[in-house]
Residue frames as qw, qx, qy, qz and C-alpha x, y, z in Angstrom:
[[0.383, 0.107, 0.909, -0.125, 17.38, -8.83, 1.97],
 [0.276, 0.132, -0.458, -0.834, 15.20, -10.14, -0.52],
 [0.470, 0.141, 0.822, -0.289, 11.93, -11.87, -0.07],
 [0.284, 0.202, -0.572, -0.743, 10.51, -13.22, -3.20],
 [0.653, 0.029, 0.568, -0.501, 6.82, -14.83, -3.23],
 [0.248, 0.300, -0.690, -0.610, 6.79, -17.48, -6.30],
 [0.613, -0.069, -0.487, -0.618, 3.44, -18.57, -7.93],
 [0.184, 0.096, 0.745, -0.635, 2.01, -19.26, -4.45],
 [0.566, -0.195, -0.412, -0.688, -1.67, -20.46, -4.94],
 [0.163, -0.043, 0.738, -0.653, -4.11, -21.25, -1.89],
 [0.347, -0.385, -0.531, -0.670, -7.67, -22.93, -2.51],
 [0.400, 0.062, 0.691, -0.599, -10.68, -22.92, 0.63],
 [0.561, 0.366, 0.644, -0.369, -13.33, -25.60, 0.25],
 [0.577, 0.587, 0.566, 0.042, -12.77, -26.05, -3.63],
 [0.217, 0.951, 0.214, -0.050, -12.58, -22.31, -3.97],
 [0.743, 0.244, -0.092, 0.616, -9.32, -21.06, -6.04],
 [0.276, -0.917, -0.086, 0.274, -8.29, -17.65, -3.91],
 [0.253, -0.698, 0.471, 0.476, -4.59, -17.29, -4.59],
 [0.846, 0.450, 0.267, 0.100, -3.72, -17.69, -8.47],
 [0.765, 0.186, -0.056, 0.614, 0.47, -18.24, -9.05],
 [0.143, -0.984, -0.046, -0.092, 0.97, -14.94, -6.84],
 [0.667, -0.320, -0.046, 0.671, 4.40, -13.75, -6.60],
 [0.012, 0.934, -0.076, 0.348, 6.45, -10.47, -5.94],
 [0.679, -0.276, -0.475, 0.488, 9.12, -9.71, -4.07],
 [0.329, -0.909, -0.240, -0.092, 10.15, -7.46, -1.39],
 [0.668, 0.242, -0.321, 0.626, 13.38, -5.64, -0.66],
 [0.534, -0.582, -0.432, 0.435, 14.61, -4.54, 2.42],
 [0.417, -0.281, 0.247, 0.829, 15.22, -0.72, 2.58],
 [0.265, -0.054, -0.544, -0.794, 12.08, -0.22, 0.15],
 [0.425, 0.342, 0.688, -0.478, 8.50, -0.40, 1.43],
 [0.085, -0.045, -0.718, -0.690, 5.95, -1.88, -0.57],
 [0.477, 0.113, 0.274, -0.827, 2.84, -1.23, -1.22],
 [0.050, 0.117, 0.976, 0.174, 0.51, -4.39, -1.31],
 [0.162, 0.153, 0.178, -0.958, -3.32, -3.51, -3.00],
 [0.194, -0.246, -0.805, -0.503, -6.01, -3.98, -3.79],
 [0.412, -0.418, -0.062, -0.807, -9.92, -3.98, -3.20],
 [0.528, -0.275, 0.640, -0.486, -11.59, -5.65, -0.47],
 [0.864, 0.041, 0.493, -0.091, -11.95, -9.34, -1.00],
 [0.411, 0.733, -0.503, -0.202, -8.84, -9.08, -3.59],
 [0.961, 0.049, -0.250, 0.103, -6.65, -11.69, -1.60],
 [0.071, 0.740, -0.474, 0.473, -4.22, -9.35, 0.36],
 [0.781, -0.471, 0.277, -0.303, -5.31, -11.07, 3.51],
 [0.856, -0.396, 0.330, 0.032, -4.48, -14.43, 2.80],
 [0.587, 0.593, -0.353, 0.423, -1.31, -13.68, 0.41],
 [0.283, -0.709, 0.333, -0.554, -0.56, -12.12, 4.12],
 [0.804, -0.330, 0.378, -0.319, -1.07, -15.55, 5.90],
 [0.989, 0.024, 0.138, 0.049, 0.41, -17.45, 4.19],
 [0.323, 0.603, -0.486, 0.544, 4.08, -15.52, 4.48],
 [0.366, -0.586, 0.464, -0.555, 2.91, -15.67, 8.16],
 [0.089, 0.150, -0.964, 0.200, 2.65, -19.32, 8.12],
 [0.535, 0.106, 0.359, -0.757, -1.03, -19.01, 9.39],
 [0.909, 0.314, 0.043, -0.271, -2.31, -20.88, 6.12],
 [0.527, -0.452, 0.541, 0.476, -0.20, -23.21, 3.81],
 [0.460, 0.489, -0.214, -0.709, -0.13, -22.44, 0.75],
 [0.939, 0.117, 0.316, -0.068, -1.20, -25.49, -1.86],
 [0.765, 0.145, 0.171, 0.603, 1.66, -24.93, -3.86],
 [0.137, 0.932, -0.112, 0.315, 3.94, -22.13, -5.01],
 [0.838, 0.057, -0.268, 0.471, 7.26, -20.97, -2.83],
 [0.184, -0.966, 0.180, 0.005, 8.61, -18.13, -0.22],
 [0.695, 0.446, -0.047, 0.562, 12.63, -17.00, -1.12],
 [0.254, -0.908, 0.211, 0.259, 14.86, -14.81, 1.38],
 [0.048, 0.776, -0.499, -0.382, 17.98, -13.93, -1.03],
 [0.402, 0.532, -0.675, -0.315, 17.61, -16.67, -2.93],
 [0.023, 0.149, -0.940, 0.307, 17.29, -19.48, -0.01],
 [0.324, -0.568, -0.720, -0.232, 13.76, -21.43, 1.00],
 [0.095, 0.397, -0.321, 0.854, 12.62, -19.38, 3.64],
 [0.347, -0.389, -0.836, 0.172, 11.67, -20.59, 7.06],
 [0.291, -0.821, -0.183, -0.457, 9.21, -18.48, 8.97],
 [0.792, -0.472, -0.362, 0.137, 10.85, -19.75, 12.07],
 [0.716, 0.095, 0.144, 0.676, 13.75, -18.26, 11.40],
 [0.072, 0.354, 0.156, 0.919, 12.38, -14.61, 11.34],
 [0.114, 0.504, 0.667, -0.537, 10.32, -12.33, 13.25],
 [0.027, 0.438, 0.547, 0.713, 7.73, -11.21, 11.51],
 [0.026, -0.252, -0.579, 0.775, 5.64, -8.01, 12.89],
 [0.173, 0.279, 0.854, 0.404, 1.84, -7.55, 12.11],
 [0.070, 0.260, 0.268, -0.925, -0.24, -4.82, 12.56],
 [0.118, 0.479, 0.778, 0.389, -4.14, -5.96, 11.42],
 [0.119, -0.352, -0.090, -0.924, -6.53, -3.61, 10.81],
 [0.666, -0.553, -0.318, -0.387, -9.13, -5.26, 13.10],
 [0.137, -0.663, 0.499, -0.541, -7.78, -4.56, 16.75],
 [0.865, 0.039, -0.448, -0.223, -7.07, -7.28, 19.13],
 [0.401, 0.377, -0.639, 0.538, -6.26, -6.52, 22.41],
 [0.306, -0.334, -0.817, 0.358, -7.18, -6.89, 25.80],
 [0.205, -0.699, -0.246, -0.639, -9.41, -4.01, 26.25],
 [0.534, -0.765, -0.033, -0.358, -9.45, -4.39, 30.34],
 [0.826, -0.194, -0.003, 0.529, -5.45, -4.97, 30.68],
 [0.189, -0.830, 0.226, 0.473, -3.03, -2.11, 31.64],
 [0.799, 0.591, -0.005, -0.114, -1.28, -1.30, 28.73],
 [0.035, -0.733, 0.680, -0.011, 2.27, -1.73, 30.07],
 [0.590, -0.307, 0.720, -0.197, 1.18, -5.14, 31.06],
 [0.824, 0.456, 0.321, -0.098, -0.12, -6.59, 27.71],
 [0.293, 0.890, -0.340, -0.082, 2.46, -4.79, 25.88],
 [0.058, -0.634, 0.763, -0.109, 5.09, -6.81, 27.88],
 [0.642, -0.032, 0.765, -0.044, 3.25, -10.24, 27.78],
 [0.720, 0.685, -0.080, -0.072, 2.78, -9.56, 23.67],
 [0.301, 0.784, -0.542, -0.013, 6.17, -9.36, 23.57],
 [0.238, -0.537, 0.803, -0.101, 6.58, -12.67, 25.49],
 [0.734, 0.284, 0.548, -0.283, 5.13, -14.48, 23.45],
 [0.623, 0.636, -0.450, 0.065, 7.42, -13.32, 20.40],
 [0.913, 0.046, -0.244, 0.325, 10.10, -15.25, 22.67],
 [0.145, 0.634, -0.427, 0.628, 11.75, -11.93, 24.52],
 [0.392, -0.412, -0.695, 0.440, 12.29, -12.75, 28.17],
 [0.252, -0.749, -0.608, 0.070, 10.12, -10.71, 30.74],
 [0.250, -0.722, 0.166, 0.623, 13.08, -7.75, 31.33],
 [0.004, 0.134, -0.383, -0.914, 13.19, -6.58, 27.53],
 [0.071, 0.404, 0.638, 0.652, 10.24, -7.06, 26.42],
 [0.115, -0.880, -0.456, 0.064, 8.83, -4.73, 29.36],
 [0.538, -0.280, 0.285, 0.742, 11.73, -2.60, 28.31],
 [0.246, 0.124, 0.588, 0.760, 10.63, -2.52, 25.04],
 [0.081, -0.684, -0.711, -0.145, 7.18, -1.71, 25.98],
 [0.334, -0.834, -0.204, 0.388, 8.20, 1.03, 28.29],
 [0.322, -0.081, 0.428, 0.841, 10.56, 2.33, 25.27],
 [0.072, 0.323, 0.643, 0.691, 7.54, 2.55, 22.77],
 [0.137, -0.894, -0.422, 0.059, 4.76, 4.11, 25.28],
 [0.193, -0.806, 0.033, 0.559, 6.98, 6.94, 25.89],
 [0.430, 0.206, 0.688, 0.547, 8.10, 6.68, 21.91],
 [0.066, 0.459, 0.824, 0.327, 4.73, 7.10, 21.23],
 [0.104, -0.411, 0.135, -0.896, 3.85, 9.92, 23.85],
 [0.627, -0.467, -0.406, -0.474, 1.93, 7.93, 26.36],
 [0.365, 0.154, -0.742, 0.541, 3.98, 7.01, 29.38],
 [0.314, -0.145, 0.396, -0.851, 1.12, 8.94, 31.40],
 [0.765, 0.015, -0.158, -0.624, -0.99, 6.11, 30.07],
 [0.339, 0.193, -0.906, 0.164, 1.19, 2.54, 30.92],
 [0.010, 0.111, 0.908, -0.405, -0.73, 1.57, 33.92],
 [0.553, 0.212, -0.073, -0.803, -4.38, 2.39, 32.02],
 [0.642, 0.187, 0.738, 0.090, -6.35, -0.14, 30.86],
 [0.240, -0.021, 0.641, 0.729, -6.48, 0.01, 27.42],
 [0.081, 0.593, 0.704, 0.383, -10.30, 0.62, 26.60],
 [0.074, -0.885, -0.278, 0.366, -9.97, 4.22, 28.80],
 [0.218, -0.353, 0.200, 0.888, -7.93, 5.36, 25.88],
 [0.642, 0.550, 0.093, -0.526, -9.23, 6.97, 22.51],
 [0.872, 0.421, 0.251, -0.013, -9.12, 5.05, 19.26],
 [0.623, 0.693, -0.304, 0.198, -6.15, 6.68, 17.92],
 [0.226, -0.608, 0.743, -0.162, -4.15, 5.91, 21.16],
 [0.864, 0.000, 0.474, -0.171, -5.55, 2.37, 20.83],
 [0.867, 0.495, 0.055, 0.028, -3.96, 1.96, 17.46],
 [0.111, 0.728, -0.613, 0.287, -0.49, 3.55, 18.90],
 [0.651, -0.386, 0.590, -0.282, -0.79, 0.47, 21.12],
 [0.944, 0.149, 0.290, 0.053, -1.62, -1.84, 18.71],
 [0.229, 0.920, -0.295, 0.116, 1.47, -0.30, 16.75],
 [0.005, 0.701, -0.669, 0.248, 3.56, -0.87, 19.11],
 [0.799, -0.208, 0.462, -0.324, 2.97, -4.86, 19.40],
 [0.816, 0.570, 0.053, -0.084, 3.58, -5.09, 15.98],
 [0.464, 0.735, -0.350, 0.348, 7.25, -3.93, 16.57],
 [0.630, -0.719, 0.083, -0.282, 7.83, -4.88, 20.37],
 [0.858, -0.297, 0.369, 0.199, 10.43, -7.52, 19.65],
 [0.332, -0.677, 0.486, 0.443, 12.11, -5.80, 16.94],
 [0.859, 0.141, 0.492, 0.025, 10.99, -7.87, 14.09],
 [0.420, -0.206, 0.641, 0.609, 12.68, -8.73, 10.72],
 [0.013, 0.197, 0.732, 0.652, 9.88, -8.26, 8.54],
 [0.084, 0.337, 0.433, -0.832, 7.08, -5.67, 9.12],
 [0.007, -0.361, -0.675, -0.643, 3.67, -5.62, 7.57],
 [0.199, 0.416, 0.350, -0.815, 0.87, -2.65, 8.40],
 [0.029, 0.492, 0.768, 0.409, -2.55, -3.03, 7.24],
 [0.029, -0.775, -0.363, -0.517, -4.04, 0.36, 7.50],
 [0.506, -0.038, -0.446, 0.737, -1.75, 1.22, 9.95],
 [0.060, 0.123, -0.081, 0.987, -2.84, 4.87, 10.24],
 [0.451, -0.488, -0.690, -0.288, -6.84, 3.97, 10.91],
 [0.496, -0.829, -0.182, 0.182, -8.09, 6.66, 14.12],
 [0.585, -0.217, -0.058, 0.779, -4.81, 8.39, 14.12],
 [0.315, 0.912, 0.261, 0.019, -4.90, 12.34, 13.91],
 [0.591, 0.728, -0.251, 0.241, -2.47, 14.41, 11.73],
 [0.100, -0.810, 0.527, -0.237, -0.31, 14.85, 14.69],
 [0.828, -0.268, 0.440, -0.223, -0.58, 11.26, 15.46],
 [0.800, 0.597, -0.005, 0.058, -0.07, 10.21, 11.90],
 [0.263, 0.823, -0.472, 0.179, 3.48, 12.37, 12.14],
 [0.291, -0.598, 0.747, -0.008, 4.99, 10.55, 14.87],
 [0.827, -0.042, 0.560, -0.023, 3.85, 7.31, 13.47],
 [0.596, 0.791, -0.116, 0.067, 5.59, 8.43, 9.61],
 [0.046, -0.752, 0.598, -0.274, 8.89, 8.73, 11.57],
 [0.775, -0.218, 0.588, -0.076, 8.48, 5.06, 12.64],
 [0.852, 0.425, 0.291, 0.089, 7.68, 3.59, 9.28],
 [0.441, 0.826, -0.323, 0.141, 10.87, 6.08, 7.89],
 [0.473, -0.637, 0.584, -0.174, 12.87, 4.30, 10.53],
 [0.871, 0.026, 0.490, -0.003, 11.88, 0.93, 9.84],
 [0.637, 0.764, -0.102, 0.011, 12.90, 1.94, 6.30],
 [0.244, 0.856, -0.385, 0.244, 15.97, 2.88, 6.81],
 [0.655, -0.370, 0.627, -0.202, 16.83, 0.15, 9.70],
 [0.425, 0.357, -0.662, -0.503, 16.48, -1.88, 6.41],
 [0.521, 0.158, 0.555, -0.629, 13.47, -3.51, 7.70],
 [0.018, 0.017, 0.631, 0.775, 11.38, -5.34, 5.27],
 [0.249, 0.234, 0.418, -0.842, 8.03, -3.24, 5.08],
 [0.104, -0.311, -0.722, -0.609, 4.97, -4.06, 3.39],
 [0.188, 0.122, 0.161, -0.961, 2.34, -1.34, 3.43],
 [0.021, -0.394, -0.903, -0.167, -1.31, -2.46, 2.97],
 [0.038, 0.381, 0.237, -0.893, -3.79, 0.87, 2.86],
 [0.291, 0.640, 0.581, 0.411, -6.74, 2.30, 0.74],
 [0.115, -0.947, -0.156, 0.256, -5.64, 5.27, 1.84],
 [0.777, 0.570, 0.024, 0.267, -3.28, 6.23, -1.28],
 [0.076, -0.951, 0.167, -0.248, -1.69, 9.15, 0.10],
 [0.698, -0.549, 0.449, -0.099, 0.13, 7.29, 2.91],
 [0.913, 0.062, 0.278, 0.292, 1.19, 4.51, 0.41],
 [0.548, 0.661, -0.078, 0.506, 3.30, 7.03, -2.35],
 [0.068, -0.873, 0.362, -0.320, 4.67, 9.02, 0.43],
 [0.564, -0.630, 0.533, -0.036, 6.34, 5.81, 1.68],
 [0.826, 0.214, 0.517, 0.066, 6.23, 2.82, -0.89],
 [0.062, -0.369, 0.742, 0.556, 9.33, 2.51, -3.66],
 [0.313, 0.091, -0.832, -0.449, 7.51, -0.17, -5.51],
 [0.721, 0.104, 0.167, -0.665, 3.38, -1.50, -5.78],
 [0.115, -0.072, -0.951, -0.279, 1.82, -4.45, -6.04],
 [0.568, 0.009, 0.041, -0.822, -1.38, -4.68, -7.27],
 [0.076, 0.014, 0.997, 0.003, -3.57, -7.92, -6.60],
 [0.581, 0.111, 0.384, -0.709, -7.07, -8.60, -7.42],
 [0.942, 0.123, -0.126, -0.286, -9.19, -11.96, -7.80],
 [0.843, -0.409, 0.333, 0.109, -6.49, -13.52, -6.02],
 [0.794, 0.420, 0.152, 0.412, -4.18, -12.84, -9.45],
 [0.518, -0.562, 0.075, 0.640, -1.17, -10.40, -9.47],
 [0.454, 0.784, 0.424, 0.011, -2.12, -7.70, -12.06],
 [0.196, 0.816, -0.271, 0.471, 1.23, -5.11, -11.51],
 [0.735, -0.600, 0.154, 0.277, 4.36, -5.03, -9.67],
 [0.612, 0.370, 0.032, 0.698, 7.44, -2.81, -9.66],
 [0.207, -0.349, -0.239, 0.882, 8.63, 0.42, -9.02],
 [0.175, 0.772, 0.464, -0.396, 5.91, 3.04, -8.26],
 [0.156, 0.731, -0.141, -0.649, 7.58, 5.81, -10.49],
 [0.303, -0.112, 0.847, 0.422, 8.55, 3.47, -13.25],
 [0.221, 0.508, 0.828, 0.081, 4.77, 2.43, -13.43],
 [0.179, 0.790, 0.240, -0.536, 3.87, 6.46, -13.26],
 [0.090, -0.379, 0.608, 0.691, 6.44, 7.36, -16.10],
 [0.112, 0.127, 0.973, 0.157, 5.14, 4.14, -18.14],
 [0.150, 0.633, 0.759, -0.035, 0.94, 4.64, -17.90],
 [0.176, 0.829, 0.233, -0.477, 1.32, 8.53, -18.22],
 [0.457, -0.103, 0.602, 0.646, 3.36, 8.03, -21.10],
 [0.036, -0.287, -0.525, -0.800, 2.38, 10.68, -24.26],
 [0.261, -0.681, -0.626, 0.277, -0.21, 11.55, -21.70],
 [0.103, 0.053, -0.189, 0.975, -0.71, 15.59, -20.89],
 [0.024, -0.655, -0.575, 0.489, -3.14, 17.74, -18.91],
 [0.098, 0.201, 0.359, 0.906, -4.83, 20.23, -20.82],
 [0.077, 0.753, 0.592, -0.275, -7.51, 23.05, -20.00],
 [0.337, 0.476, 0.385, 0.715, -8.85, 25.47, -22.33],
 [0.100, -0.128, -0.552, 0.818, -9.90, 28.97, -21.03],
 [0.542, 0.169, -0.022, -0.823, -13.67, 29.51, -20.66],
 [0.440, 0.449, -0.731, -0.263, -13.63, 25.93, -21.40],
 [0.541, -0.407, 0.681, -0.281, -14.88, 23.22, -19.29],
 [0.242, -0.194, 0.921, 0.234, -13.94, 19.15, -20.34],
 [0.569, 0.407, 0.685, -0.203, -17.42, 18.45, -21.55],
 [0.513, 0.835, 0.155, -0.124, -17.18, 21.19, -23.89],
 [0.043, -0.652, 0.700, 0.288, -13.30, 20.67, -24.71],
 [0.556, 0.090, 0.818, 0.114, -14.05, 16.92, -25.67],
 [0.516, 0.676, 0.510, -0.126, -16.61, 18.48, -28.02],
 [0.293, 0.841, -0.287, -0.352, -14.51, 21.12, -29.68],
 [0.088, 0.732, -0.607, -0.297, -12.10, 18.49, -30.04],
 [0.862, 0.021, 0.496, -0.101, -13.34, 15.29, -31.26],
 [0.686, 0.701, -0.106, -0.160, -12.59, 16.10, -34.94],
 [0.006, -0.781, 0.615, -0.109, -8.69, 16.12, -33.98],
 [0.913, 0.097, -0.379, -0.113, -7.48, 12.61, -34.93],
 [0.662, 0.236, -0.565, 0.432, -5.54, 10.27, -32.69],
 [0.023, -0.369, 0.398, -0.840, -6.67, 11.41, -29.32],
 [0.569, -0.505, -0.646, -0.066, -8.60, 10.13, -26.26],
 [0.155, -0.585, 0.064, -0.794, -10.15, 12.63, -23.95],
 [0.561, -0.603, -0.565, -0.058, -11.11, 12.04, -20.42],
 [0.150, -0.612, 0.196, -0.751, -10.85, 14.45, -17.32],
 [0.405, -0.256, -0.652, 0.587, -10.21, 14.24, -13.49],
 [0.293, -0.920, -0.260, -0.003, -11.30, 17.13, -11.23],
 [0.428, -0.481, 0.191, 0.741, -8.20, 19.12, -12.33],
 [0.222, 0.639, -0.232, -0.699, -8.22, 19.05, -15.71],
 [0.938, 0.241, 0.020, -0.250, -9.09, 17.21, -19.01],
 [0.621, -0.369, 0.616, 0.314, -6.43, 14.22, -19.55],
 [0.475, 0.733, -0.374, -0.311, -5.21, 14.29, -23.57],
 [0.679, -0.371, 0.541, 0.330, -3.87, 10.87, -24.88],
 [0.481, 0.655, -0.147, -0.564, -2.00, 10.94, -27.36],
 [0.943, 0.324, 0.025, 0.074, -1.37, 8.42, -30.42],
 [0.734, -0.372, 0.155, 0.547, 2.33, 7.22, -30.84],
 [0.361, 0.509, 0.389, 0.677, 2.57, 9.54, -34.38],
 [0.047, -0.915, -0.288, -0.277, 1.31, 12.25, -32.60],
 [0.533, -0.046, -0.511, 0.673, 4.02, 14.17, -30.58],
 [0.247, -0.760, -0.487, 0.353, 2.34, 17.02, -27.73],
 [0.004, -0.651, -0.345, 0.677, 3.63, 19.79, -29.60],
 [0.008, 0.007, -0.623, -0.782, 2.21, 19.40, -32.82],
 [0.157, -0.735, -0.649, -0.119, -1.07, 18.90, -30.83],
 [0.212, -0.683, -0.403, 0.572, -0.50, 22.38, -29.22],
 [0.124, -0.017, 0.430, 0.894, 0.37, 23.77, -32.36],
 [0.095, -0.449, -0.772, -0.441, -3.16, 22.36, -33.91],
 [0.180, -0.724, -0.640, 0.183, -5.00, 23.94, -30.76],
 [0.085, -0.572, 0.010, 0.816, -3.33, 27.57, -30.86],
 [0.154, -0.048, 0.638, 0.753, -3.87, 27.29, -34.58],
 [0.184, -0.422, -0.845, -0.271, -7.45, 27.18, -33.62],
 [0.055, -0.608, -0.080, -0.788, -7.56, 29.80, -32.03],
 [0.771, -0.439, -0.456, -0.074, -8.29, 28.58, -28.51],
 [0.027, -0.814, 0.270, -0.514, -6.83, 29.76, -25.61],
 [0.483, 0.166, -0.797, 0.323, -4.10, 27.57, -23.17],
 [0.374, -0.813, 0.190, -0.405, -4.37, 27.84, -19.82],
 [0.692, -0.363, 0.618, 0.081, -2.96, 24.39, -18.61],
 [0.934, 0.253, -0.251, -0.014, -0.75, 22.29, -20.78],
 [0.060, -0.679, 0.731, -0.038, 1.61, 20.20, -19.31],
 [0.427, 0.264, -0.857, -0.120, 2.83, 16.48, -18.95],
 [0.646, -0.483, 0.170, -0.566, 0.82, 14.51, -17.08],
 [0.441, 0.097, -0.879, 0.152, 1.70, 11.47, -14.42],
 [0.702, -0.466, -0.463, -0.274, -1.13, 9.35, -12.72],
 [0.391, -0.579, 0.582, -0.417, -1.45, 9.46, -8.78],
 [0.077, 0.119, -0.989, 0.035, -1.82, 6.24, -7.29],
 [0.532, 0.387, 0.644, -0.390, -5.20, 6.27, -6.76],
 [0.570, 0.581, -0.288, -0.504, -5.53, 7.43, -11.08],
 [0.412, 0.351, -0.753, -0.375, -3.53, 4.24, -11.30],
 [0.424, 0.047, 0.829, -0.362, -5.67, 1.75, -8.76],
 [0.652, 0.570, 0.134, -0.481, -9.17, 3.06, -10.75],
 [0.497, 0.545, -0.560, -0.377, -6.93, 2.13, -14.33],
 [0.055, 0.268, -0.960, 0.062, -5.67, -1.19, -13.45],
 [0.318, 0.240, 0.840, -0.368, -8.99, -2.36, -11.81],
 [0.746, 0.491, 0.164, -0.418, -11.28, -1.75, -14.98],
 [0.542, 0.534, -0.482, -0.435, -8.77, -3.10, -17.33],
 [0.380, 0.026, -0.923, -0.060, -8.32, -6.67, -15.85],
 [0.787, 0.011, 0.053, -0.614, -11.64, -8.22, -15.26],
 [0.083, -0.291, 0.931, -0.206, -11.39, -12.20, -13.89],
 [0.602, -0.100, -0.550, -0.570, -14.73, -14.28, -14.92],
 [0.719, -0.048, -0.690, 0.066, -13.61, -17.76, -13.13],
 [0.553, -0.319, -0.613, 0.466, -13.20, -16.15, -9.61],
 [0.102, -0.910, -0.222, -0.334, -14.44, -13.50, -7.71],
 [0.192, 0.590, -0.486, 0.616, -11.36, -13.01, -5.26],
 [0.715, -0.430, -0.492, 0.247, -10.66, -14.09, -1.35],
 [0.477, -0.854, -0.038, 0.205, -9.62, -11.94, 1.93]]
C-alpha cells in the first residue's frame, strides 16, 4: 500500500499551520516523520486521523481517495491516556471495543499482548501500580489491540529500559514486515535510522525533505570526508588549512568534516596535505547521521511568515 498526503494545508483561528504538506508512505517501509517541537507533526497526524479537517489538500491509498473509515488506524501519543485506577486486562479489552472488536477478541487480544509484552503477572493490576516503562508497554499495546492497518508511534520508546526497548524493536520489525504502514515520530535519532527506510522532515508547518534515508545520506555527504591530523586538534587544523582553496572546515566530536569543491577530488586534497608534511591519522569518506542531518536541514530553511503548529 501506498498512502500519499497531497498539499494538505490546515489554518486555527486565522493562523496558517499546515503549508501544501505532502509525502507518502509505503507499506513494508517505516517512516520517519520530524521535526522540532511546534513543527506541525501533531496536526499533519490529525488530520490522517480524521481528528481535524484539513482546509484543503488530499489523503491517497494506492492511488484512490482515502476514507479513514475504511481503515484502522493505530496511535500511540506520547502523552499517556489511560485509566490509571482500571485493571489492565480490563481497559485493554474495552480499548479494543471501541475499535469495533467484539468483547471475546479483543480480551483475547489483550491477553495475547500482556503476556507478548512480559506482563501476564500484571493483567488484573491497576495500571498506576506499574512503573512508567510498563505503563508505556500498555499504552503500546492499545495502539495495536485490534490489529490496525496503519500504525503511527510518537516516541514510542519514552520510560522503556534497554531490555524493554528490545522486545518492543521486535514489534515495530514485525509490524514492518506484516507490511503494516508505520510512521515513526521520535527525537530520539537512534531509534528512527535503525528502523525508518525513508524521512520526512517538517518544520513551520512546510515539508523541507522527504525520501529515502540513505539516498539523502549519500546526497548531503557528497565530496564530504572526515579528516584528523596527528597532534592536531580542528581548531588548529582549520588554521593550518585555511590557505588551501576550495574547502569548508567544520568538526563534530569525532573529527574535523572537509568539504570539498566540485574541481577538487579527495585525493588531490590528500596529496596537498602529505605534501605538507602533516601527518594522517583519519581520512575517510564521510556520511551524516541523522541527527548531523536534522541540525543541517533546520538552519538552512528559515520560514519568516509562520512560526509552526503542534
Amino acid at each position: 500500500m501506498k498512502l500519499e498526503l497531497i498539499n494538505i494545508n490546515k489554518s486555527f483561528s486565522g493562523k496558517h499551520i499546515l503549508h501544501d504538506v505532502s509525502f507518502s508512505i509505503e507499506s513494508g517501509r517505516a517512516m520517519g516523520f520530524l521535526g522540532r517541537n511546534g513543527s506541525g507533526k501533531t496536526t499533519t497526524i490529525r488530520t490522517l486521523m480524521n481528528v481535524f479537517n484539513p482546509d484543503s489538500g488530499n489523503f491517497t491509498l494506492d492511488g484512490n481517495k482515502f476514507i479513514r473509515e475504511n481503515y484502522k488506524i493505530g496511535y500511540l501519543p506520547e502523552e499517556r491516556g489511560l485509566y490509571g485506577k482500571v485493571k489492565i486486562l480490563d481497559q485493554l479489552a474495552y480499548f479494543g471495543e471501541l475499535k469495533n472488536m467484539s468483547s471475546k477478541s479483543a480480551k483475547k487480544s489483550a491477553k495475547y499482548w500482556i503476556e507478548y509484552m512480559g506482563l501476564s503477572d500484571y493483567e488484573n493490576k491497576n495500571l498506576d501500580t506499574l512503573s512508567k516503562g510498563n505503563q508505556q508497554k500498555i499504552q503500546i499495546i492499545q495502539a495495536i489491540i485490534d490489529d490496525p492497518d496503519i500504525v503511527i508511534l510518537d516516541e514510542p520508546f519514552s520510560g522503556l529500559d534497554p531490555v524493554n526497548s528490545q522486545i518492543f524493536k521486535n514489534l515495530i520489525k514485525e509490524l514492518i514486515a506484516k507490511n503494516k504502514l508505520v510512521i515513526f515520530s521520535s527525537h530520539q535519532m537512534g531509534y528512527v535510522e535503525e528502523f525508518c527506510d525513508d524521512i520526512t522532515f517538517i518544520k513551520s508547518g512546510r515539508i523541507i525533505e522527504t525520501g529515502d534515508l540513505n539516498q539523502l545520506k549519500n546526497r548531503l555527504g557528497d565530496n564530504k570526508i572526515r579528516l584528523n591530523l596527528k597532534n592536531i586538534n580542528s581548531d588548529e587544523l582549520k588554521y593550518k588549512l585555511e590557505n588551501i582553496e576550495n574547502i569548508k572546515i567544520t568538526s563534530d566530536d569525532r573529527s574535523s568534516i572537509i568539504e570539498l569543491s566540485s574541481d577538487l577530488k579527495p585525493m588531490n586534497f590528500l596529496q596537498n596535505i602529505i605534501s605538507n608534511n602533516y601527518e594522517v591519522s583519519l581520512f575517510t569518506s564521510y556520511t551524516p547521521s541523522l541527527e548531523d542531518i536534522f541540525i543541517q536541514l533546520d538552519k538552512e530553511f528559515n520560514f519568516e511568515d509562520n512560526k509552526g503548529g503542534n
